[in-house]
Backbone as CSV, one residue per row, in Angstrom:
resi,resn,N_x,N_y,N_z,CA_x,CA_y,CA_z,C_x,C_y,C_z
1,UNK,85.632,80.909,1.528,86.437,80.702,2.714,87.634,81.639,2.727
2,UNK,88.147,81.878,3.713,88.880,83.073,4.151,90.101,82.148,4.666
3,UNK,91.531,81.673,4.043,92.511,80.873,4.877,93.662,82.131,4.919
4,UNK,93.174,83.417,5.158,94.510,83.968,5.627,95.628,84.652,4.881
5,UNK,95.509,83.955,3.145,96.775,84.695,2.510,96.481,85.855,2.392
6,UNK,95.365,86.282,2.443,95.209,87.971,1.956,95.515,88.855,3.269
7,UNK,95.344,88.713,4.371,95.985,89.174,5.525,97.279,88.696,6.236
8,UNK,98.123,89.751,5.148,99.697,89.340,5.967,99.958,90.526,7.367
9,UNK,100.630,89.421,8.271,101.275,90.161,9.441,101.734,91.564,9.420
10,UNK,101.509,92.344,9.911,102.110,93.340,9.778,103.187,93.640,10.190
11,UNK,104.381,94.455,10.180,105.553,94.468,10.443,105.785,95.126,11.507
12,UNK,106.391,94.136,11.823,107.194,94.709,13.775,107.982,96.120,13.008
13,UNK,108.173,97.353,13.968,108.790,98.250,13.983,110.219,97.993,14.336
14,UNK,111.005,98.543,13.299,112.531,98.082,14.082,112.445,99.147,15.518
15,UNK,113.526,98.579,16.512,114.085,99.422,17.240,114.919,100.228,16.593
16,UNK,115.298,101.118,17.416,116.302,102.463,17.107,118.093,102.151,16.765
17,UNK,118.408,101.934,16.000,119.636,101.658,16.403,120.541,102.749,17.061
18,UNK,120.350,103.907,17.683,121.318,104.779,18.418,120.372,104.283,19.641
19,UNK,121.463,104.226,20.459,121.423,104.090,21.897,121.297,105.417,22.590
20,UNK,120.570,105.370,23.493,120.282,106.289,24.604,121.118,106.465,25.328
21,UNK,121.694,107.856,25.559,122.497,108.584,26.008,122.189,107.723,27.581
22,UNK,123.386,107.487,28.353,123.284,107.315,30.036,123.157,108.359,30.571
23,UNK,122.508,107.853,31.941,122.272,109.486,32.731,124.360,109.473,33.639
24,UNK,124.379,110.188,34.391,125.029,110.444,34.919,125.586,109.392,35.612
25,UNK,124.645,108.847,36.330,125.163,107.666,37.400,126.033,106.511,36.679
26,UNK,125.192,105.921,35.262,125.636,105.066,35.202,127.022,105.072,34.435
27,UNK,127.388,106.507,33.890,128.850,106.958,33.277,129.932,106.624,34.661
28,UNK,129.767,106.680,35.783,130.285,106.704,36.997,131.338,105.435,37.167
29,UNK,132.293,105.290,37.817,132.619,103.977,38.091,132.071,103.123,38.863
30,UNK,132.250,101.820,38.779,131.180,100.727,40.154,131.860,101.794,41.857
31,UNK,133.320,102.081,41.542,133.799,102.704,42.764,132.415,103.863,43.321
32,UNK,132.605,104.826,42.319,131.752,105.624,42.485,129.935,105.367,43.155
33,UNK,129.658,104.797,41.925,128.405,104.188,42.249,128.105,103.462,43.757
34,UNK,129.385,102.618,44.311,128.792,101.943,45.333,128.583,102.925,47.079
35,UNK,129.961,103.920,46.424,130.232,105.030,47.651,129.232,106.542,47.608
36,UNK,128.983,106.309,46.452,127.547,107.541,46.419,128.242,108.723,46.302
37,UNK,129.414,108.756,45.457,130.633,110.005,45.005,129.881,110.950,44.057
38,UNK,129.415,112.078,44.643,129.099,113.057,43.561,130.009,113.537,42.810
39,UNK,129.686,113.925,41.297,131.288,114.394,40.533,131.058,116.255,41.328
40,UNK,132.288,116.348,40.648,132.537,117.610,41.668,132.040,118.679,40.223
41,UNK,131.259,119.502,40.980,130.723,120.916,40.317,131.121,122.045,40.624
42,UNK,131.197,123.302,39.954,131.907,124.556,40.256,130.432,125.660,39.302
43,UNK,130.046,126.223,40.374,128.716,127.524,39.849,129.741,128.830,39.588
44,UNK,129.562,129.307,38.401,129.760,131.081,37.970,129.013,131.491,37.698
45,UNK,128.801,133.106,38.521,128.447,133.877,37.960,128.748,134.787,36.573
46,UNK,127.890,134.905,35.580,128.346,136.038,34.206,127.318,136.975,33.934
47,UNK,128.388,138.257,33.823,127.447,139.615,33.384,127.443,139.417,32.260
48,UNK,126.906,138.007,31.239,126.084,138.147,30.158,125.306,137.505,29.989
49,UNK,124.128,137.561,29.270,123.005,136.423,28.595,123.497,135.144,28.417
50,UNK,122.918,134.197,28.901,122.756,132.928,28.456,122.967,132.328,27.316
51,UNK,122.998,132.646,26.485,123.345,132.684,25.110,125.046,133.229,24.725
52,UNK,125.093,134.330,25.229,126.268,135.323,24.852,127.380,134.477,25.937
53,UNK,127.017,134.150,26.808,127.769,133.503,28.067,128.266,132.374,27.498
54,UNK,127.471,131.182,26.640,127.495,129.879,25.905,128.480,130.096,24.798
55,UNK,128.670,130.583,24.222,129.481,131.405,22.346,130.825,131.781,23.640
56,UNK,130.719,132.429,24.613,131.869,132.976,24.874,132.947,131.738,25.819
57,UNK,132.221,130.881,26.598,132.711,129.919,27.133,133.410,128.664,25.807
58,UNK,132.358,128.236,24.818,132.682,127.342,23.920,133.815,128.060,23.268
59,UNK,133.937,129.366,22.821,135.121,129.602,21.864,136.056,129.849,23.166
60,UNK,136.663,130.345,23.743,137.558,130.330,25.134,138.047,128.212,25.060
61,UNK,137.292,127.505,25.217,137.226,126.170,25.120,138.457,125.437,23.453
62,UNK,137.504,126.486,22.617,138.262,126.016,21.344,139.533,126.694,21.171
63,UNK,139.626,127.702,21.792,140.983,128.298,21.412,141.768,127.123,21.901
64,UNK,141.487,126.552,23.299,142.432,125.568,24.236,142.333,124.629,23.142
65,UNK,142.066,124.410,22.327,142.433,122.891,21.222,143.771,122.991,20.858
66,UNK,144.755,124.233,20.749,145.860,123.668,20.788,147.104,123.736,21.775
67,UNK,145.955,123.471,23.155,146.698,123.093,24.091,146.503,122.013,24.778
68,UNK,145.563,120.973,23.849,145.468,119.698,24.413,144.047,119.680,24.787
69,UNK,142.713,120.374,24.743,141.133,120.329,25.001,141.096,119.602,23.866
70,UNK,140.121,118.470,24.059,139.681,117.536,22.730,138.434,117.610,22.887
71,UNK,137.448,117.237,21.756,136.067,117.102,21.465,135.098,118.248,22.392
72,UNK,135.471,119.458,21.660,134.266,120.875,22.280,133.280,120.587,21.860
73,UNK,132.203,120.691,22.266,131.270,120.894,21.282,130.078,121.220,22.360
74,UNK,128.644,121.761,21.452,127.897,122.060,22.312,126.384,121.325,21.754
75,UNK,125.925,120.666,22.512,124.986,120.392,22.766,123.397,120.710,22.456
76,UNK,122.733,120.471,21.047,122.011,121.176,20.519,120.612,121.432,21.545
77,UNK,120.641,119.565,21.471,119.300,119.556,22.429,119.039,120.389,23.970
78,UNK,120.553,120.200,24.949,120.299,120.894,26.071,120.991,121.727,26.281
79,UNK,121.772,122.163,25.331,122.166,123.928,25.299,123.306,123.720,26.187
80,UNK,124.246,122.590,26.478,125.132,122.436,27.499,126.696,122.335,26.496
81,UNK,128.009,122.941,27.234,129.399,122.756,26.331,129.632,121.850,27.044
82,UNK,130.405,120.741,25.892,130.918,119.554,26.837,132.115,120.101,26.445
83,UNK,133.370,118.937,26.599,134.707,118.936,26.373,135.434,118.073,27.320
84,UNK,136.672,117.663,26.941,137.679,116.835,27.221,139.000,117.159,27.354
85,UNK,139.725,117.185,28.263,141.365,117.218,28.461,141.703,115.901,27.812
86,UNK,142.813,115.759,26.768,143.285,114.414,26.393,144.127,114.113,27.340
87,UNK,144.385,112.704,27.580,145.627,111.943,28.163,146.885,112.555,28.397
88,UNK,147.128,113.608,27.075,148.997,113.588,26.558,148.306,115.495,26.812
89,UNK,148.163,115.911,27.811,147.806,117.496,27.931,149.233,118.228,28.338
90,UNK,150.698,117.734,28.353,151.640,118.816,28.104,151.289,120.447,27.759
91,UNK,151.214,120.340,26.657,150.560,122.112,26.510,149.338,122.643,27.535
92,UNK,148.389,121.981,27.752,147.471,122.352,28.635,148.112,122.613,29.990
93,UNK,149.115,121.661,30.530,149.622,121.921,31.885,150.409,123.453,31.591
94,UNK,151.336,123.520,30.602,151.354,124.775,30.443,151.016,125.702,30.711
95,UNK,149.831,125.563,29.885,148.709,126.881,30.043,148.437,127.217,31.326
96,UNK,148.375,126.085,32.184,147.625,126.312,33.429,149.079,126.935,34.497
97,UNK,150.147,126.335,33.920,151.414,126.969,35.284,151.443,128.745,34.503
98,UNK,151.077,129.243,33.437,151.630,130.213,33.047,150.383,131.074,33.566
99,UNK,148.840,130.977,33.419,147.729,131.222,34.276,147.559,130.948,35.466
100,UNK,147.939,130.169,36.277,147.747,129.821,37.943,149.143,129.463,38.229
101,UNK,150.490,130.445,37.932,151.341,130.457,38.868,151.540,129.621,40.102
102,UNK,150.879,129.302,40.580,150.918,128.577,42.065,150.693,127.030,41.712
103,UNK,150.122,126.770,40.424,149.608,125.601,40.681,150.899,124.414,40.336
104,UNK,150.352,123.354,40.656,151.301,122.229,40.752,151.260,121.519,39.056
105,UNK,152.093,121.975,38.530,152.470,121.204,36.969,151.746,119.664,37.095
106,UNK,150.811,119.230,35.748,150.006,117.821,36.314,151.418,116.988,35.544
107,UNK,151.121,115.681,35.345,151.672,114.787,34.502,151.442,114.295,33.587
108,UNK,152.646,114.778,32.276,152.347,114.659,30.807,151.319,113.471,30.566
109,UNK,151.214,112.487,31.618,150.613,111.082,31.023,148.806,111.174,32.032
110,UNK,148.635,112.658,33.019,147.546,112.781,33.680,146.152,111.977,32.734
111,UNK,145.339,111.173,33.891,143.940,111.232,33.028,142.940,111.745,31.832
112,UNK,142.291,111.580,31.310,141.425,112.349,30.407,140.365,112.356,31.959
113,UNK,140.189,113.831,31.667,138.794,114.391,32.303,137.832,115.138,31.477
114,UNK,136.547,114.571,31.900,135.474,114.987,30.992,134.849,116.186,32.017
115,UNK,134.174,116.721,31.023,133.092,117.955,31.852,131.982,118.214,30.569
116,UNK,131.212,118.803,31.303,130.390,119.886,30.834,129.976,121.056,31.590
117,UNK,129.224,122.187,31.164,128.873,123.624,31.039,127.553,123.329,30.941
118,UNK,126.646,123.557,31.953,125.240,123.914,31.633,124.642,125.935,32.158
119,UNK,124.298,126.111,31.367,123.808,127.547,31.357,122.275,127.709,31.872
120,UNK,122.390,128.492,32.536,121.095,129.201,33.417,120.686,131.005,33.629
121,UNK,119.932,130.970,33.178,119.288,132.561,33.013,118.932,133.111,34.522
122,UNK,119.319,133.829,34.460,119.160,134.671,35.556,118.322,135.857,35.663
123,UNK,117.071,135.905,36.308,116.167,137.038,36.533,116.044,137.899,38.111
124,UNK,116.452,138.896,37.576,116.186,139.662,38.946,114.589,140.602,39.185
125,UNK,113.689,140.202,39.867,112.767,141.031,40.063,111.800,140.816,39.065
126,UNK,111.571,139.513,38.086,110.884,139.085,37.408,111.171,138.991,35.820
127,UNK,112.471,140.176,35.900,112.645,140.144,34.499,114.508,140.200,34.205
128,UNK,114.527,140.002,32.654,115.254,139.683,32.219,116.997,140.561,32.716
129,UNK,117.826,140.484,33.658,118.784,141.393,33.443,120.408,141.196,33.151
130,UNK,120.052,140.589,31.947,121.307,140.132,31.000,122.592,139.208,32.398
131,UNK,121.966,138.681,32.802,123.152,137.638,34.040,122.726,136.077,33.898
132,UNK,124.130,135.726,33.911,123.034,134.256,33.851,124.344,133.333,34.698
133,UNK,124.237,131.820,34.826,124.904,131.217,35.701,125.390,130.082,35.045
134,UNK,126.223,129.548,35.058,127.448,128.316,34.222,127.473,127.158,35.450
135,UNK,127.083,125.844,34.971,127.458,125.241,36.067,128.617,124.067,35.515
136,UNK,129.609,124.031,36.013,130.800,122.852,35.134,130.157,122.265,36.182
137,UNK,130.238,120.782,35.523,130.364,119.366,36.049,131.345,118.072,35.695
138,UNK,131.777,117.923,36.757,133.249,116.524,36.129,131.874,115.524,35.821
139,UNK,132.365,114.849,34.578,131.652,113.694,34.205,132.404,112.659,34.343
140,UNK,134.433,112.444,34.247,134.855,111.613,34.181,135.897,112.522,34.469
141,UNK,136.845,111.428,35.375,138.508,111.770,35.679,138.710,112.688,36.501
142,UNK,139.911,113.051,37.053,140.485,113.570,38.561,139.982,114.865,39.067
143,UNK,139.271,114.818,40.083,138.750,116.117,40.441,139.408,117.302,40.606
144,UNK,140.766,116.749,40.682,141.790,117.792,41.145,142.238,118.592,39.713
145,UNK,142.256,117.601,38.748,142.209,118.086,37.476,141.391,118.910,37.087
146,UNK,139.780,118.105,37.161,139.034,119.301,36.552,138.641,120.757,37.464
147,UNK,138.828,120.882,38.940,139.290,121.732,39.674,140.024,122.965,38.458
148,UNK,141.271,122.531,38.476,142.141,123.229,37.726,142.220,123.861,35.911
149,UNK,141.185,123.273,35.850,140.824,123.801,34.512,139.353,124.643,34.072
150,UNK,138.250,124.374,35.540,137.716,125.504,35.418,138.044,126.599,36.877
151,UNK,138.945,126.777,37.291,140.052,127.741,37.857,140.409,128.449,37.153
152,UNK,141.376,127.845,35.761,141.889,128.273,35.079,140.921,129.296,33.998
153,UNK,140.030,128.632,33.591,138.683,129.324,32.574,138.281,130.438,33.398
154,UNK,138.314,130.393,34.764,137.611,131.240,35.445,138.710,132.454,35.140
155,UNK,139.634,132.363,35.305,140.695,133.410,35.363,140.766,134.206,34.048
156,UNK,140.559,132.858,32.875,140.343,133.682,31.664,139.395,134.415,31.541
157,UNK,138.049,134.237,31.763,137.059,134.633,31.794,136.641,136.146,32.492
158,UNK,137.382,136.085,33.765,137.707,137.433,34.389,138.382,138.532,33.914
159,UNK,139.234,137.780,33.298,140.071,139.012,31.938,139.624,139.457,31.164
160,UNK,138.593,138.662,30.570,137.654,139.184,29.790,136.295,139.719,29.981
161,UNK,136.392,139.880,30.912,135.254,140.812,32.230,134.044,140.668,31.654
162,UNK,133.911,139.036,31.867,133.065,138.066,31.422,131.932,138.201,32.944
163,UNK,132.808,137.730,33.987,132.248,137.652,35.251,131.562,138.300,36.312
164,UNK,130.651,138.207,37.023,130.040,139.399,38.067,131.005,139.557,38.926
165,UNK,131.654,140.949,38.959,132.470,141.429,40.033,132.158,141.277,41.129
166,UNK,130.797,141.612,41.743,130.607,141.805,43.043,130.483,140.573,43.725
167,UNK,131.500,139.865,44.276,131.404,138.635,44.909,130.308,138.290,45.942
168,UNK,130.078,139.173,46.726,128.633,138.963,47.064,127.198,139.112,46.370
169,UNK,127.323,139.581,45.483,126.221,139.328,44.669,126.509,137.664,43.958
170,UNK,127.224,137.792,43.062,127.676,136.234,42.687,127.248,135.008,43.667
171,UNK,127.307,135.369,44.849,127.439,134.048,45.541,125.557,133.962,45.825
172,UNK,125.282,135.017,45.866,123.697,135.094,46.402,122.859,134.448,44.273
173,UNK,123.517,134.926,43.720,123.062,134.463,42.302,123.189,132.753,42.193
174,UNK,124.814,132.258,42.590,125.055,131.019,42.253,124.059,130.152,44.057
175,UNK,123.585,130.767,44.923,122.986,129.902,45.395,121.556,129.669,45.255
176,UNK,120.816,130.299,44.165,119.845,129.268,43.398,119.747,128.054,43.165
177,UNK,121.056,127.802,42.118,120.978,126.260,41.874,121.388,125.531,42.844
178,UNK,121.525,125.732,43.925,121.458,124.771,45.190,120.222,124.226,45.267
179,UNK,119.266,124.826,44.893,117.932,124.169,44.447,118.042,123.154,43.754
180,UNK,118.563,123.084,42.785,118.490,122.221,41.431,119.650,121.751,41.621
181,UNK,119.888,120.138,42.215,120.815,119.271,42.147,121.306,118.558,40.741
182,UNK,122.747,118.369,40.428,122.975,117.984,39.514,122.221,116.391,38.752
C-alpha cells in the first residue's frame, strides 16, 4: 500500500522579493492621474552617438552634484540617465541665475524634481550618421523647475558643441519621436 509518505509536496516557489518598478502613471499624483496631466518633456537634438551623447549628458549631470543634483545614475537595463534636484538646491539656483541670466532665482526650500534622459539613435538615409536624440522627462515635481534645468543643460551642452546647430534640421530630427509617445 502506497499512504503517501514517500511523495512529499513539492515546494511553492517563493515570490520575488524586489518589487516591480511602476510605470509612469502610477508614480503620478491622484491630482495628476484624475486630470490626465502629462509630465512635461523637452526633445534635443546631438551631433553625437547615442552612446557618446549618454557619458556626456551623465557626467555634465555629475559635475552638478555639487550644486545640489542628487542620485545620477544611469540605467543599465534601458540605457536612460535619471537624476534628482534635492529640496535644499541653493547652489543649483545659482548655477542656473549665473547660466540663464534672465531666469527667476527658485526657493532655497523649492521641490525635489525628478527626471530622466532617454537616448535615441538617429539614422539618416538608412544608415548610421553619428546624431542621435535625448528626450528629458519630469517624473516628479514643478514643471517650471524641471523646465529650467534642462534649459540650463541645454546651454551647457551648446558650449560644448554637443548640439545640432542647424535649428531646422534639429526640429525635423526631434519630430520623430512625436511618433513615440512618452
Amino acid at each position: 500500500k502506497d499512504n503517501g509518505a514517500d511523495h512529499a509536496p513539492e515546494p511553492t516557489p517563493k515570490r520575488s522579493t524586489q518589487r516591480k518598478k511602476r510605470r509612469n502613471a502610477s508614480n503620478q499624483n491622484w491630482f495628476a492621474r484624475v486630470f490626465q496631466i502629462k509630465p512635461a518633456t523637452r526633445v534635443i537634438a546631438l551631433e553625437t552617438s547615442n552612446a557618446e551623447g549618454r557619458r556626456k549628458v551623465f557626467k555634465i549631470l555629475r559635475e552638478w552634484e555639487q550644486y545640489g543634483m542628487e542620485d545620477v545614475y544611469v540605467d543599465k537595463l534601458t540605457r536612460c540617465v535619471h537624476g534628482r534636484v534635492g529640496e535644499v538646491n541653493v547652489s543649483l539656483a545659482e548655477l542656473f541665475s549665473t547660466v540663464l541670466p534672465n531666469s527667476v532665482r527658485s526657493s532655497p526650500s523649492s521641490p525635489t524634481i525628478d527626471f530622466s534622459a532617454e537616448f535615441f539613435t538617429v539614422l539618416e538615409e538608412g544608415k548610421d550618421a553619428n546624431l542621435s536624440l535625448v528626450r528629458f522627462t519630469q517624473k516628479r515635481g514643478a514643471a517650471s523647475s524641471f523646465t529650467k534645468v534642462v534649459d540650463t543643460l541645454e546651454i551647457v551642452m551648446k558650449q560644448r558643441h554637443i548640439l545640432v546647430e542647424d535649428p531646422a534640421r534639429a526640429k525635423k530630427m526631434a519630430k520623430i519621436l512625436d511618433e513615440f509617445p512618452v
